[in-house]
GUROTI-127211 format. One record per residue (C-alpha): chain; residue number from 1; x, y, z; residue in three letters. Coordinates in nm, 3 decimals, padded with zeros to 5 digits, always signed. Layout:
<atoms>
<A NUM <X Y Z> ALA>
...
</atoms>
This chain:
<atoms>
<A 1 <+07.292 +08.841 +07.103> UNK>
<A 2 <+07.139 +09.023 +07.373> UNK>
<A 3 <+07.178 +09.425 +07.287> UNK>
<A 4 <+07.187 +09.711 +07.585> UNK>
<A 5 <+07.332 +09.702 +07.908> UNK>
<A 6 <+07.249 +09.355 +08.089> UNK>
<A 7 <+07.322 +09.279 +08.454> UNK>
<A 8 <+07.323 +08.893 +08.499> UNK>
<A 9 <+07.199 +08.822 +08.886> UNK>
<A 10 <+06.916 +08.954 +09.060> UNK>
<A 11 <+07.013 +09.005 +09.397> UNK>
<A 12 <+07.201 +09.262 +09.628> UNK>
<A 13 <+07.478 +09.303 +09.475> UNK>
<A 14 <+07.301 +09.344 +09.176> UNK>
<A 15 <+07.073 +09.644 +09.312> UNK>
<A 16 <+07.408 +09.821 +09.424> UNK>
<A 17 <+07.565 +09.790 +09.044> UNK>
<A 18 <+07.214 +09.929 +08.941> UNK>
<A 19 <+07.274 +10.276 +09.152> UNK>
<A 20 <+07.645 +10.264 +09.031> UNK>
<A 21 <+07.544 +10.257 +08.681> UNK>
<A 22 <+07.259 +10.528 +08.751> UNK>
<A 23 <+07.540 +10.730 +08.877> UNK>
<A 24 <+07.712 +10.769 +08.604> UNK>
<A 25 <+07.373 +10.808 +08.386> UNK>
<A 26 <+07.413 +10.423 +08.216> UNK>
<A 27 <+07.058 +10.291 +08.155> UNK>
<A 28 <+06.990 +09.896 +08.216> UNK>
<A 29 <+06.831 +09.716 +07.939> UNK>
<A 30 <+06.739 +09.439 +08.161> UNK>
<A 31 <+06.869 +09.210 +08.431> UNK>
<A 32 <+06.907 +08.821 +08.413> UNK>
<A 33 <+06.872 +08.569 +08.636> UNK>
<A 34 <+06.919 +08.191 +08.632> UNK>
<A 35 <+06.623 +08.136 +08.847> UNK>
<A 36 <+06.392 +08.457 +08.744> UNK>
<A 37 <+06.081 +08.482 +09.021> UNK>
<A 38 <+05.895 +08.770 +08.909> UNK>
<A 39 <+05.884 +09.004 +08.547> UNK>
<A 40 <+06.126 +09.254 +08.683> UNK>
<A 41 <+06.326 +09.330 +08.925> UNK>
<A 42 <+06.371 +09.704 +09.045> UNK>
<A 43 <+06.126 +09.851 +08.746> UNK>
<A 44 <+06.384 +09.661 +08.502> UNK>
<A 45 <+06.235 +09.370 +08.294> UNK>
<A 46 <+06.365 +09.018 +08.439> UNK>
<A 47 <+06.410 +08.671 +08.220> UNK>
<A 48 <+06.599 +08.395 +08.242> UNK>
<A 49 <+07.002 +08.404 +08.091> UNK>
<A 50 <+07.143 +08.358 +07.751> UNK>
<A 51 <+07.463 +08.292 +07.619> UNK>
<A 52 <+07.545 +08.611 +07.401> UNK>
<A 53 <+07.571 +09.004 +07.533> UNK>
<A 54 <+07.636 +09.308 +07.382> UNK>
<A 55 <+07.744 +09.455 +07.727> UNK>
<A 56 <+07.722 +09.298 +08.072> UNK>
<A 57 <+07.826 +09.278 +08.433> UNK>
<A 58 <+07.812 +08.952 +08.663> UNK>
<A 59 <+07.633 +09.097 +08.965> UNK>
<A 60 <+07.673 +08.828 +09.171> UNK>
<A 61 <+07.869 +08.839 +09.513> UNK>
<A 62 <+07.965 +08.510 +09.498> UNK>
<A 63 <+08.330 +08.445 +09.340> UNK>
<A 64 <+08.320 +08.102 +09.251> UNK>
<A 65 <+07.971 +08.142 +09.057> UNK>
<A 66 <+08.064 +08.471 +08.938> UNK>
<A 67 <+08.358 +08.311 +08.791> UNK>
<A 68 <+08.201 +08.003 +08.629> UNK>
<A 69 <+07.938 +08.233 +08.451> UNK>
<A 70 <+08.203 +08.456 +08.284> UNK>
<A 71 <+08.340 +08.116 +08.178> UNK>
<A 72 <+07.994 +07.981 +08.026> UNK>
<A 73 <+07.907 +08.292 +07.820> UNK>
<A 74 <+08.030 +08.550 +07.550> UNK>
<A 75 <+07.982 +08.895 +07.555> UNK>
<A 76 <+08.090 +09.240 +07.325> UNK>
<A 77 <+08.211 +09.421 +07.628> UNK>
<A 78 <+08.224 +09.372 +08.010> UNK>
<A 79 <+08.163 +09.682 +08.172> UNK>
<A 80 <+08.343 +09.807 +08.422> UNK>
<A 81 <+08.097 +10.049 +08.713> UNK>
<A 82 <+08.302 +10.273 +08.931> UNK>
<A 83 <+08.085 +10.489 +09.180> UNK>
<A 84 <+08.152 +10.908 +09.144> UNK>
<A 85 <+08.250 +10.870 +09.525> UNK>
<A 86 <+08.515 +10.602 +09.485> UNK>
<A 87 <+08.876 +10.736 +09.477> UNK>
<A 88 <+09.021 +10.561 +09.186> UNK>
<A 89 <+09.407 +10.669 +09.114> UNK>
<A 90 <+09.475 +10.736 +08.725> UNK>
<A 91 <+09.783 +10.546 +08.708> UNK>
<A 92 <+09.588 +10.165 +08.794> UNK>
<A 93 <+09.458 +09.928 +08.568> UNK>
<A 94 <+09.114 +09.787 +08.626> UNK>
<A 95 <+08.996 +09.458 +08.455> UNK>
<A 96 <+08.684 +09.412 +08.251> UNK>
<A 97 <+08.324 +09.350 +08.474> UNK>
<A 98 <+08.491 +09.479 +08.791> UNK>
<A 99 <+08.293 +09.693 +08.997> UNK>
<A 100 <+08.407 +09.948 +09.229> UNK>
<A 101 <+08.116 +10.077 +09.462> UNK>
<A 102 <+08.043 +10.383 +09.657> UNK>
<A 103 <+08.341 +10.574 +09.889> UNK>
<A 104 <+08.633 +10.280 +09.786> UNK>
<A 105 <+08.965 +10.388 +09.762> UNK>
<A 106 <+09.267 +10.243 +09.505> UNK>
<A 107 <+09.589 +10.365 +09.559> UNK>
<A 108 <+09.898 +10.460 +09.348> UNK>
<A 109 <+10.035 +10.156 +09.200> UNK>
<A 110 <+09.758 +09.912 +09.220> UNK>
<A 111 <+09.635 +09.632 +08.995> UNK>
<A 112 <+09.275 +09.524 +08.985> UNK>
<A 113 <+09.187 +09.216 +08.794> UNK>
<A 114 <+08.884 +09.134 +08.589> UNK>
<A 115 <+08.548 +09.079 +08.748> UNK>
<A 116 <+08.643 +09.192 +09.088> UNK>
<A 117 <+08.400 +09.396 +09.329> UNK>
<A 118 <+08.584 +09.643 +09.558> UNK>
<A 119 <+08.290 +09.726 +09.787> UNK>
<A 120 <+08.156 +10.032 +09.941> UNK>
<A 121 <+08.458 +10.189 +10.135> UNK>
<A 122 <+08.711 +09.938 +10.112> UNK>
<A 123 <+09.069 +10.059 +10.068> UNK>
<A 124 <+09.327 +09.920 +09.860> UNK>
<A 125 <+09.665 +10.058 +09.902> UNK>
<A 126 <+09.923 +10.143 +09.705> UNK>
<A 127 <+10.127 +09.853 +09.469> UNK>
<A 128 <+09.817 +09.597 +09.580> UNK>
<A 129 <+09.760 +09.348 +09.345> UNK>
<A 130 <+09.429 +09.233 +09.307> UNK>
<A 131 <+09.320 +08.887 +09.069> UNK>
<A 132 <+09.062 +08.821 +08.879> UNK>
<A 133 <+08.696 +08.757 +09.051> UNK>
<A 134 <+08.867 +08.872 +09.395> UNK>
<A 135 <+08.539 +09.024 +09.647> UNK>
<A 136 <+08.649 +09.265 +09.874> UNK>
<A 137 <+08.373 +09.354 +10.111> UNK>
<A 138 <+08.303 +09.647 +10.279> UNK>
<A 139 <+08.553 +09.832 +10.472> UNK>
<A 140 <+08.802 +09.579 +10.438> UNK>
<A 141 <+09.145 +09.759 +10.439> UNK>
<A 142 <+09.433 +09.611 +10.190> UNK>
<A 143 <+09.798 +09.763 +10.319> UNK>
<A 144 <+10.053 +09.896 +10.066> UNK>
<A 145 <+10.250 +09.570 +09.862> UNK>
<A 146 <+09.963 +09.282 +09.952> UNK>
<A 147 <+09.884 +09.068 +09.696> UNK>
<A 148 <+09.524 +08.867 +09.669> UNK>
<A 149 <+09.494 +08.531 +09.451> UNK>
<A 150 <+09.202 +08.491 +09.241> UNK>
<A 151 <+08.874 +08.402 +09.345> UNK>
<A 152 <+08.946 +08.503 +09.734> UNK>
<A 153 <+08.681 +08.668 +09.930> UNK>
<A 154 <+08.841 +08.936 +10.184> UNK>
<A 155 <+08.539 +08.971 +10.472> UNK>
<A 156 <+08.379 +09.305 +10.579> UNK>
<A 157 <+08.598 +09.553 +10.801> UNK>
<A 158 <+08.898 +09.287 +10.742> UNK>
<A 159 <+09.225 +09.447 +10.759> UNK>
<A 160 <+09.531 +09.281 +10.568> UNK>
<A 161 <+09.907 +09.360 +10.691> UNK>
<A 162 <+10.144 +09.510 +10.411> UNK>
<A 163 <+10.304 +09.297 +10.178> UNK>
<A 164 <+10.117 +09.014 +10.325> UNK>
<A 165 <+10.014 +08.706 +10.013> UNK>
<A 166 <+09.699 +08.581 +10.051> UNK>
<A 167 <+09.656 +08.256 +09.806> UNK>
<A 168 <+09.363 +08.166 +09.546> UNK>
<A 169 <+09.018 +08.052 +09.634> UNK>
<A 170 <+09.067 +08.153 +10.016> UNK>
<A 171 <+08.794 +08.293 +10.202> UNK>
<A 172 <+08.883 +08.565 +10.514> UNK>
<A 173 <+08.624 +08.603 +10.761> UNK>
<A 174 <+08.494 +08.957 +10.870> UNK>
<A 175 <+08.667 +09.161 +11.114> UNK>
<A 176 <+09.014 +08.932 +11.043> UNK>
<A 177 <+09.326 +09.113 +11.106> UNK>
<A 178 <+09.567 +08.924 +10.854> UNK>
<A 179 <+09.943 +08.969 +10.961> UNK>
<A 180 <+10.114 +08.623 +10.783> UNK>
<A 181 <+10.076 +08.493 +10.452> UNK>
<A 182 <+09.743 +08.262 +10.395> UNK>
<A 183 <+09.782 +08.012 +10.111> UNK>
<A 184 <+09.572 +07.857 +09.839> UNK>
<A 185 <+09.202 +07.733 +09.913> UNK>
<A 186 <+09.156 +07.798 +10.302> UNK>
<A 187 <+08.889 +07.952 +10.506> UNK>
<A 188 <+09.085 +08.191 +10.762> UNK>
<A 189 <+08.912 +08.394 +11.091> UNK>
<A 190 <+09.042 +08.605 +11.346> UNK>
<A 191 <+09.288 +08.830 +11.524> UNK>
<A 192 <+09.555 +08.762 +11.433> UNK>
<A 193 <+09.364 +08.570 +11.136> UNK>
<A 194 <+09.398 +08.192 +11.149> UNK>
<A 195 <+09.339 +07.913 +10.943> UNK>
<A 196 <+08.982 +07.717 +11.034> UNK>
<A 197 <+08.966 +07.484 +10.735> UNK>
<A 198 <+09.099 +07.393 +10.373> UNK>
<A 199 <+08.778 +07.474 +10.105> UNK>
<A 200 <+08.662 +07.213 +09.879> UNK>
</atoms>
């Protein structure tokens, strides 16, 4: 068992959890990375993975592999990081590991699942539901009533019609304007968003 606060990923997403966490004056024990290049990364000591954690976040981007680590190890506690900026309303529930970065906005209503990153100044409006390991990149827009399956990716500046269903495993390409109902396992582009391709 790994004691402290350990972020597992050393990438981008990774360094924006880091300021998150600093932000709300959390120190990291260490980060962890499957394939570990140098001895730390950002002043933090570095090392490969194991399977047991006191405390952790997945800071990885990636849904799919974000999902399959949560499934591989065991931890005390996920942590959940929500920037001072973000605009969080007191009546939603937020999963475990989810990470809400800087200037986001969750409305009145909402439902965020576990291991989900709202990213810096999406908006998720009110009665959304968001599933587990869900990526909503930056300044994507989610109108009032949508719902988002697990394991979607929702593109930067994307902007999803109200009460609109998008299905599990899907990924939306940036700058999509979503205005009918996507389903399970496609990639999706454009205005008015369109399906490209089913996903493997």
């Amino acid at each position: 068992m790994i004691d402290g606060i350990t972020l597992y990923g050393a990438g981008g997403h990774c360094k924006v959890v880091l300021d998150i966490l600093d932000s709300n004056d959390l120190k990291v024990e260490r980060v962890v990375d499957d394939s570990p290049t140098e001895i730390s990364f950002m002043d933090i000591p570095l090392s490969k993975p194991q399977s047991a954690y006191d405390k952790v976040i997945i800071t990885i981007g990636n849904c799919s592999i974000r999902k399959r680590i949560a499934d591989r190890i065991t931890a005390n506690s996920y942590l959940t990081a929500i920037h001072p900026s973000a605009i969080v309303c007191k009546n939603v529930p937020i999963g475990e590991g989810t990470v809400i970065a800087h200037g986001a906005i969750v409305q009145s209503s909402a439902k965020i699942g576990r291991h989900c990153i709202l990213n810096t100044k999406s908006s998720v409006g009110h009665d959304v539901i968001i599933n587990d390991f869900v990526h909503v990149a930056s300044g994507a827009t989610i109108c009032g009533g949508s719902v988002i399956g697990e394991g979607t990716w929702i593109g930067a500046g994307s902007v999803i019609k109200q009460g609109i269903k998008i299905g599990k495993n899907c990924m939306i390409g940036a700058g999509s304007v979503v205005v009918k109902d996507i389903p399970d396992n496609v990639t999706a582009f454009g205005n008015p968003c369109r399906i490209i391709k089913q996903n493997n």
